[in-house]
Residue, then its C-alpha position, 0 to 999 in steps of 0.5 A: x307558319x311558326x307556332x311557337x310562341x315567344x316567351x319572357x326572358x327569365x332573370x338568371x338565378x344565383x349561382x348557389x341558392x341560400x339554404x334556410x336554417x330549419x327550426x327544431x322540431x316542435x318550436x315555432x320559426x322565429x322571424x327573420x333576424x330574430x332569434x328563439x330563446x332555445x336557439x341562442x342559449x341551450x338550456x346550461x346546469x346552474x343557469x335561469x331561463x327566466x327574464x332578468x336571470x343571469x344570461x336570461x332572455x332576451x340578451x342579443x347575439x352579435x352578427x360578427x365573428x370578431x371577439x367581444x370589447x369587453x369580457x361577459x357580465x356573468x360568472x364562468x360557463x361551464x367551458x370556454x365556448x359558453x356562454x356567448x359573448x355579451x354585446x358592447x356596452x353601448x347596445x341597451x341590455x335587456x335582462x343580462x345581469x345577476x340581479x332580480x328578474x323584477x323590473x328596476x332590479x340590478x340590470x334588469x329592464x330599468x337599466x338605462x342606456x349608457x351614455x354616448x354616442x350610439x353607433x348605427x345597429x348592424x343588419x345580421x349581414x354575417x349569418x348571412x354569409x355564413x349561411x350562403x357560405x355553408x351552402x357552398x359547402x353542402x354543395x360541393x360535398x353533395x358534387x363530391x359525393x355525387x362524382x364518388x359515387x358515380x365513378x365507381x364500379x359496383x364491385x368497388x373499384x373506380x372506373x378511368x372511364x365515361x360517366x355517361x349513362x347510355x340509354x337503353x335501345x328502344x324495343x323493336x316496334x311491332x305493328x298489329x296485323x290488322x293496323x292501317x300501317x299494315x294494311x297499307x303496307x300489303x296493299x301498296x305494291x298492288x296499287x299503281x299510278x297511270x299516266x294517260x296521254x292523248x296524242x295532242x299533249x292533254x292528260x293526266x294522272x290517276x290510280x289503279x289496282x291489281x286485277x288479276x295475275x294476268x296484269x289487268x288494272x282496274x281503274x276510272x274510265x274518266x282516268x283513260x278516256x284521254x288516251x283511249x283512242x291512240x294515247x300513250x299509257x303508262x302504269x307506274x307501281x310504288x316501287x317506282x318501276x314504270x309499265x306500259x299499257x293500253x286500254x281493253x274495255x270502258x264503260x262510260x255509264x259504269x265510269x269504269x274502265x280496265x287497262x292491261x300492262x303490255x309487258x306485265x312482270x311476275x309476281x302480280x298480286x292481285x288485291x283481295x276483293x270485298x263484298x260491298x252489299x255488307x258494308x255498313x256506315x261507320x266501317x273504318x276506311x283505307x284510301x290509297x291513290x295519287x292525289x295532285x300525283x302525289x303517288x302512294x298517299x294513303x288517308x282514312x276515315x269511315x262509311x259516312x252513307x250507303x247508295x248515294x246517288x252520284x253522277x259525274x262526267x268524264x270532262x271529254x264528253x256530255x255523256x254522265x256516269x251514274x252510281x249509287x255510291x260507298x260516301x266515304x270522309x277519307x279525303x280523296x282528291x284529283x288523282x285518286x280516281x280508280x284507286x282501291x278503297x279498302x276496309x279494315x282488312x285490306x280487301x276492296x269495298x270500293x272504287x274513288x271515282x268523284x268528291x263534292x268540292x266546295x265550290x259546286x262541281x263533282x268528279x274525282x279527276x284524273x288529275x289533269x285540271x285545276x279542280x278543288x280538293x277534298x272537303x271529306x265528301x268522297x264517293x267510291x263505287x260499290x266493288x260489286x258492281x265494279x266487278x260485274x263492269x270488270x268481268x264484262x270488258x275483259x270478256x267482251x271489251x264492251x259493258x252492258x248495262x240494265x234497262x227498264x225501256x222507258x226514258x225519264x226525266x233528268x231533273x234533280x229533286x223532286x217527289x220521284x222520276x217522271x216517264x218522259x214524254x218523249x224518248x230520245x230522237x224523238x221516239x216513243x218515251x216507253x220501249x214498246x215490247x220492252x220490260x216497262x211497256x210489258x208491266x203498263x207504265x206509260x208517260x207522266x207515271x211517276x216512279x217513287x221506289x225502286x224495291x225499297x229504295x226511295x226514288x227522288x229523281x232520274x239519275x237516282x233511278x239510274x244509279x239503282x237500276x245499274x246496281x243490278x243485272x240484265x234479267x233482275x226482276x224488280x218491284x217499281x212502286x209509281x204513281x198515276x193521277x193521284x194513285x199509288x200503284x206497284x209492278x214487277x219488272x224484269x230488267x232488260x238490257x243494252x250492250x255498249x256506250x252508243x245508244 
């Protein structure tokens, strides 16, 4: 859509605009086609500037050039160019003569008009044109000079040559090291398109990055799942070379998964790696990803929060991740899963794994459904824990994740996570002998902080706890039949997906 406006057409100015006459300095302009006394007759020896004296004030100059009908009433100028002619006889005089300056006197104010018809009073139409002329004039000495000057060279001599000035070559830009065109410059080669297809045809597009020389990617689980079990996959880099590769370890929980090139070239770099934990809101934020598979697309934007709570799925399964994740306003899109977010140096702070669109749902997609775009609210898993996942599938193909032995209630909201009733298949909702059943919590406890971090809800429990390690000693704060209480629990664990 257009967003120029249209103008009024601009009537065409004359070619040659007139010039105005200036008056003399320190005399007041006269009006138009009237004439000062000083303009029409300059102060001559031997002659009255007074009304009534010969040639006195007031006498009219006619606006013509042709010669008077009549010789002037007064004696002989001083040369032949003076004084001006007097009017025809028929205009009225208005202080010509030599008479008194008195009214009545010989020629003076009483005169009456002479007798005849009177011919119709001519508009000044020549000092016009003489004006409009000596523009003219001024011009094309102004052009003249103009082209003169313009055509020599400084030491005199005329140039045969072009006139035309050229411009001076612009400096060569220079970007600071630290500029987001720099910063993405470096850490476009290490970022990679994947391409994930399972066997009947469905699949998508995500993002990656250089994990390590040995040429690991780390991406989305929820990006791969499609091809996990015998799809095609494929790693495409910003230099358009395409790689194949296959799937070594996902964990579904973590939504991180680590792919490998089969055939990986030399000269990998790995992008550097941040530390999360000292991220504070309002750091500058770089992500770089295949949104709608737009690939290499590189946005901006800030820190907007720190450990978010954030669950989302895979689409291929009723299984959720959960993390307590970077919220970031870099818009981030259907294919910018598994894409670095990087700080104001280049290192990663974060893996784009989700956004909250508009209409409701959640997820970064791997860009294989119609889903909604960016509305500025993105969210990055922290890279801390992206690399503890990392370590653990490249290791063991397999993630393992922390766990406190107790099943609480996924409800969203609330004044914390209650203790179920109940676990999973039926069984005992606290672990016996596990970490919670160990430090006395039971069904209906209701866990209100996690260390310092407040506890609204279920998945919000989850998000903390796996922001640690197996064997992480942390204080629970809960509550029982009205009382507030707090415990030290030791974190246990649990090795792959299958619960």
């Amino acid at each position: 859509m257009s967003t120029e406006n249209e103008g009024t057409a601009v009537p065409s100015a004359p070619s040659v605009p007139p010039v105005p006459v200036a008056a003399p300095e320190g005399t007041p302009a006269s009006a138009p086609g009237e004439f000062s006394h000083d303009q029409r007759y300059p102060e001559q020896p031997g002659r009255s500037s007074e009304p009534g004296g010969a040639g006195g004030f007031g006498a009219p100059v006619q606006a013509s050039s042709q010669p008077p009908s009549q010789p002037p009433s007064v004696g002989s100028a001083p040369d032949a160019g003076w004084p001006p002619p007097s009017p025809p006889s028929v205009q009225p005089h208005y202080g010509g003569g030599g008479g008194s300056g008195d009214i009545g006197g010989g020629g003076g104010w009483g005169e009456p008009p002479a007798s005849g018809p009177q011919p119709s009073r001519k508009r000044p139409g020549g000092l016009i044109a003489a004006v409009l002329a000596a523009a003219l004039v001024a011009g094309v000495v102004g052009g003249g000079v103009g082209y003169w000057a313009a055509d020599r060279n400084s030491d005199g001599s005329v140039s045969g040559g072009s006139t035309t000035v050229s411009a001076a070559d612009a400096p060569a830009l220079k970007r600071e090291a630290g500029s987001t065109a720099a910063v993405a410059g470096k850490a476009l080669p290490s970022v990679v398109t994947i391409t994930a297809q399972a066997q009947g045809g469905d699949g998508g597009t995500g993002t990656g990055f250089i994990y390590d020389k040995q040429g690991h990617i780390l991406t989305n689980n929820h990006v791969v799942a499609s091809a996990a079990d015998g799809g095609d996959l494929t790693a495409t880099f910003s230099n358009g070379k395409e790689y194949a590769a296959e799937v070594v370890g996902r964990a579904e929980g973590y939504d991180v998964a680590v792919v490998k090139l089969k055939d990986p070239p030399a000269g990998l770099k790995p992008l550097a790696l941040g530390n999360s934990d000292q991220v504070a809101v309002g750091d500058s934020t770089i992500a770089i990803g295949a949104p709608f598979g737009l690939s290499n697309t590189v946005t901006t934007g800030i820190i907007s929060a720190k450990n978010r709570p954030v669950a989302s799925g895979d689409g291929s399964s009723d299984k959720n991740s959960y993390m307590s994740a970077l919220q970031t306003d870099a818009s981030i899109n259907p294919g910018n899963s598994g894409g670095p977010l990087l700080d104001a140096r280049g290192a990663v702070i974060g893996m784009n794994s989700a956004i909250q669109p508009s209409g409701g749902g959640g997820g970064g997609g791997g860009g294989g459904g119609t889903q909604a775009g960016s509305v500025g609210l993105g969210f990055a898993i922290p890279i801390n824990q992206a690399k503890n996942v990392a370590e653990q599938l490249i290791k063991t193909g397999q993630p393992v994740y922390p766990v406190i032995g107790a099943t609480v209630s996924m409800s969203d909201g609330g004044d914390g996570a209650t203790i179920s009733g109940d676990g999973a298949g039926g069984g005992a909702a606290v672990t016996p002998d596990g970490p919670a059943a160990k430090a006395g919590l039971k069904s209906g406890d209701v866990i209100t902080k996690f260390n310092d971090v407040p506890i609204d809800s279920g998945p919000t429990l989850i998000s903390e706890i796996w922001t640690h390690k197996p064997g992480d000693k942390i204080k629970i704060t809960y509550t029982r039949d009205g009382k507030e209480s707090q415990v030290e629990v030791t974190l246990g664990e649990r090795k792959g997906d299958t619960q």
